[in-house]
N, C-alpha and C positions, 0 to 999 in steps of 0.2 A: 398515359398518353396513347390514344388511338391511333394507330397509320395505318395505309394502307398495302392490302395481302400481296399488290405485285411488286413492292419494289426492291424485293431482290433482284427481279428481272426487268424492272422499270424503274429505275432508278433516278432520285429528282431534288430539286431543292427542297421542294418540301420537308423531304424524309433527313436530310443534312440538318434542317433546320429544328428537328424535332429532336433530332440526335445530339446535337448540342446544346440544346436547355437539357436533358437529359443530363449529360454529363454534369454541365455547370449548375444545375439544380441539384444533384448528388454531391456537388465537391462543398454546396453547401448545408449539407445536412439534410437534405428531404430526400423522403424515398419514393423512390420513381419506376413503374412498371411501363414497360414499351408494350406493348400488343396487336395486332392485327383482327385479331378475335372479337366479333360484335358479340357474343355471349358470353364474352368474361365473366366469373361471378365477381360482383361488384360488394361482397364482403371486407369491410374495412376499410375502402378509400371514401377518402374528405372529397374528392374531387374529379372529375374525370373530364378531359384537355380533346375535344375534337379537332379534326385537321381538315381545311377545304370545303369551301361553300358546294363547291361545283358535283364534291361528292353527296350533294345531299340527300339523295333517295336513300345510299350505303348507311347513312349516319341518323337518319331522322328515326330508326328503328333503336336503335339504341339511347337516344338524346331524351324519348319517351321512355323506355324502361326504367333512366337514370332519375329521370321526374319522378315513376313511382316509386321509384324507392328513395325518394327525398334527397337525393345525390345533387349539388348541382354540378354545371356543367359550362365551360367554357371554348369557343368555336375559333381558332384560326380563320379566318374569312378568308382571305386570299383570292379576293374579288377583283375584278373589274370590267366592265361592259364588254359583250364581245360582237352587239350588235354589227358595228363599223366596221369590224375585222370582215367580218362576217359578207358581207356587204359590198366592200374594195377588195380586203386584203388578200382572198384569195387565190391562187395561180390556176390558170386554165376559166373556161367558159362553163364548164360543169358546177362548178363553184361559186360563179359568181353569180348562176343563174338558180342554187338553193338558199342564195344568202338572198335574194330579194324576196326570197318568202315571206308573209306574216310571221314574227319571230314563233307566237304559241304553234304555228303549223313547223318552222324549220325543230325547232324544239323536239317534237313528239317523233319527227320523220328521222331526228336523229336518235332519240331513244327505242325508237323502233328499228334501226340500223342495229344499236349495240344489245338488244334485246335477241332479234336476231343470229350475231353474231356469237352472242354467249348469254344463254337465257337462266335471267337471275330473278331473284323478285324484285329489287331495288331498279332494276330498268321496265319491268312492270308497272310498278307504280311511278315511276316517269312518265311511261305511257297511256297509262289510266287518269289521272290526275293531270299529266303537265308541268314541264319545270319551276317553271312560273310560283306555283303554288307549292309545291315541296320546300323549291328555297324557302318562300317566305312561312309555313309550317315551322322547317328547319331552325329561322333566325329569335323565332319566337317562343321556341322550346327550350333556347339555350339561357343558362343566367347572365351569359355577358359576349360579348363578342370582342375580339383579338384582331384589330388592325393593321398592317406593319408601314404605315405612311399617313399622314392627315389626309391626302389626297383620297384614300381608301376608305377612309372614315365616314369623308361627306360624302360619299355614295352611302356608305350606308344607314343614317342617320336617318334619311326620309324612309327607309324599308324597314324599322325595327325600333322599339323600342327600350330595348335591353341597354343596358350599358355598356358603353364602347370603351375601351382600352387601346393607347397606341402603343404596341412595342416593335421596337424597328428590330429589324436584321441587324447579322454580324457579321462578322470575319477573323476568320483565323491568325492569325499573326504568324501562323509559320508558311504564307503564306506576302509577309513582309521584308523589303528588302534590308529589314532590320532583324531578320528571319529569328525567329525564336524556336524549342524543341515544340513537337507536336504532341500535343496533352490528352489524350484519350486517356494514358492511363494505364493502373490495370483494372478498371471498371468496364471498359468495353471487349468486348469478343475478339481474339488474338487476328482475325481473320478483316476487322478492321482496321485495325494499325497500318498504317505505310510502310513497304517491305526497306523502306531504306530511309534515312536521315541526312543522307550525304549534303553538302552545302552546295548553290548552285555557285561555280565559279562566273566571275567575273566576264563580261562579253558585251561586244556591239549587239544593241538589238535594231530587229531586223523584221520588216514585215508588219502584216495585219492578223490580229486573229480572231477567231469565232469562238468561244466555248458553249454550247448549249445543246439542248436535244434536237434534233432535223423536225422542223414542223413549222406550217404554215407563217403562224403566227407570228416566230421567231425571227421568218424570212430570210433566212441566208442564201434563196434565190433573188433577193432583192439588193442585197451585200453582195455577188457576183454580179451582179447585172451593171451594178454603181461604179464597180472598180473593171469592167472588162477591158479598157482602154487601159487602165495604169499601169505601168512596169512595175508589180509589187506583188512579192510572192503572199500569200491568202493563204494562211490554216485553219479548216472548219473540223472540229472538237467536239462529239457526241454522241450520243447513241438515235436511236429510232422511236418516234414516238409511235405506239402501238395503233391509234387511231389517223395514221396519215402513212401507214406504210410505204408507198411508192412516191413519198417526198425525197428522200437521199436519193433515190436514182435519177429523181427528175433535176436536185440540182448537179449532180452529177454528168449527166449529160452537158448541163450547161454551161459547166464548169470548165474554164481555158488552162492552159499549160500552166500556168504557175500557181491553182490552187489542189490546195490539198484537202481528200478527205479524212478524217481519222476517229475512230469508233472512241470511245470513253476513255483516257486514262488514266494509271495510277497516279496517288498525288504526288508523288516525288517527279514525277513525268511533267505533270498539269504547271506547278513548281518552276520549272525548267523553262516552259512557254512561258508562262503570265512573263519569267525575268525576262527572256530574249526576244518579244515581242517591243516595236514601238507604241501598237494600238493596240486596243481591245476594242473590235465594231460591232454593232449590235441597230441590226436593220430589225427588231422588233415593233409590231403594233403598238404593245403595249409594254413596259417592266413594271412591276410593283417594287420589290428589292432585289434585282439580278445580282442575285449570289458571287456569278463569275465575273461580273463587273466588279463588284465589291475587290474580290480577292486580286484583280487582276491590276487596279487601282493603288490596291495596297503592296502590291509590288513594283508600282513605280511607273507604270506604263499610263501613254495616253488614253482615254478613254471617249468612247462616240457611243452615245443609247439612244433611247426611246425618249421623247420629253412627256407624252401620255404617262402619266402612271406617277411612282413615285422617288424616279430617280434622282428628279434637280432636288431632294429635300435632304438624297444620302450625300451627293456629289458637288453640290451646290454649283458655284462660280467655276470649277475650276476641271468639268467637263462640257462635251459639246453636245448637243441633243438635237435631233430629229424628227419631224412631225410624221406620223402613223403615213405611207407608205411615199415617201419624199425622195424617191430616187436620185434626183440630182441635189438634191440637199442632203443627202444620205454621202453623196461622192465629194462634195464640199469640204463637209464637216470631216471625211477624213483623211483628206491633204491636204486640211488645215493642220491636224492632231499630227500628222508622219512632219511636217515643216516646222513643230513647237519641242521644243525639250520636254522631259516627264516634268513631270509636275510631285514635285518635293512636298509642298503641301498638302496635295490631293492624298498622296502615302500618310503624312504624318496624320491627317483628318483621320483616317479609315482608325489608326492606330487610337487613336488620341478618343474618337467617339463614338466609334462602330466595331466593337470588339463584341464577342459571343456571352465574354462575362457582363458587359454593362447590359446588352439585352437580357440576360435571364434574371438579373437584379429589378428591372421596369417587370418580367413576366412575373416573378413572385411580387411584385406590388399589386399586379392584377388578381394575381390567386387572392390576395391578403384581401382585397377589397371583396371580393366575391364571399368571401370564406367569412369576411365581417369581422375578424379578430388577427393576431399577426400570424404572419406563417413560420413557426418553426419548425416543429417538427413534424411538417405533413409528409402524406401518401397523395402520388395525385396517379392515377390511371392512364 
């Protein structure tokens, strides 16, 4: 499995999500290489697992080496349209006046940003070429593509021909208010593990909160703006996305007495919120499988997302959803959620169909189909 080189210091769903087929893909017998390295020697894998459409300049160099050496090759997508964000969503006038660019001109003016900023070849050929073309390169190199929502799917059905695979997200169950121990293991690196297991004791919960990285798209200036008027304390949860640095300070600023900001933390911490929260809000454009929703659900709390994307497919009936930048429906939806009890079922759903292991059981049916015979005892990269 390919990830990528920053997220020890970028840290994201993504790389959680790789991390855990990882595991649950080992605990069933396949052996599994994590890497960062686009020059792996690719000696003895059946298989090698790309991550992220969006990286495809980083990946389409590899996706092609893996072709000649008769490797195939399967793509996380983790797509979806960012034209709209692009367009509305962004805060300030600077923003909203490069999103009404031709997308192939906002495209290249942004790969000319990060080429700039840190001059690689993969943002060259961004630049050279155009995103436009890369992805669809990218989508056509690959033996199959990796969806995690039907939503995401028929997007990408008209751009590619390869075969599509849906395998949803998971979640953790130690992360349920049916809490169970946390399964890394001793297969993952000691420095992974959660420094504690302690049980979160029993509490009124209280408040709204945010878990996610500070960035545009996310909007948690659009989550203060919805609740400025409520008497309800707001905890915002994340780190900094590296391409919108001066986003946490800007909602910081805009930020009234009773919200809070707070940089990443450990899960035994994160654990502690999801329980003593009433909501989990989430002023995003878009979610495909928001991770922290998932887990935040599965510990009992109200939930408010994104209806773009693919949340009502994790969540179904028994969360409230928000149209891509719906301020006052954004503040609706969540005093409606703080005025409803948790929803028992919404826990028992996450438990019952959206666990780590039922998704890497759907991801090895995808290897198996790709691979054309069953998968036991594969190597996948």
């Amino acid at each position: 499995m390919h990830e990528r080189a920053d997220g020890a210091v970028h840290p994201g769903g993504d790389l959680v999500q790789l991390r855990r087929w990882t595991y649950w893909l080992r605990r069933a017998g396949h052996q599994v290489v994590r890497s960062a390295d686009a020059h792996h020697d690719l000696t003895g894998f059946d298989l090698v697992h790309l991550n992220n459409l969006g990286r495809a300049a980083a990946l389409l160099p590899l996706a092609e080496r893996c072709g000649r050496h008769g490797i195939p090759t399967v793509l996380t997508t983790l797509y979806w349209p960012t034209t709209d964000f692009e367009r509305h969503g962004r805060p300030g006038w600077l923003g909203r006046c490069v999103g009404w660019l031709p997308d192939a001109v906002r495209d290249r003016l942004k790969s000319g940003v990060r080429f700039w900023r840190r001059p690689r070849s993969e943002h060259w050929r961004e630049l050279w070429h155009g995103t436009q073309r890369v992805t669809r390169n990218l989508l056509n190199e690959v033996s199959a593509a990796i969806a995690v929502c039907e939503a995401e799917a028929e997007l990408l059905r008209p751009m590619t021909g390869v075969p599509i695979h849906i395998v949803p997200s998971g979640v953790d169950l130690y992360f349920s208010d049916a809490a169970s121990p946390w399964v890394w293991g001793g297969q993952e690196r000691p420095e992974e593990h959660p420094p504690s297991l302690d049980e979160v004791e029993p509490q009124d919960r209280v408040g709204v909160l945010c878990v996610g990285r500070f960035d545009p798209q996310k909007g948690q200036h659009r989550l203060i703006a919805a609740l400025a008027d409520v008497e309800v304390p707001i905890t915002l949860v994340g780190g900094t996305n590296p391409n919108y640095p001066g986003y946490r300070a800007l909602c910081a600023r805009r930020a009234g007495p009773l919200v809070t900001l707070l940089p990443p933390q450990p899960l035994t911490q994160l654990r502690r919120l999801y329980a003593s929260c009433q909501v989990h809000a989430q002023a995003s454009w878009y979610e495909l499988s928001s991770l922290s929703a998932l887990e935040a659900a599965a510990s009992g709390a109200g939930i408010v997302t994104a209806a773009a994307g693919g949340m009502p497919e994790y969540l179904g009936g028994e969360a409230r959803y928000v149209e891509p930048g719906d301020v006052e429906g954004l503040r609706a939806a969540v005093l409606q959620a703080l005025a409803a009890p948790p929803s028992a079922r919404l826990a028992e759903r996450m438990r019952r169909c959206f666990t780590w292991e039922l998704s890497t059981r759907q991801l090895a049916d995808a290897y198996a189909a790709v691979l054309a015979h069953p998968a036991s005892s594969r190597r996948a990269a």
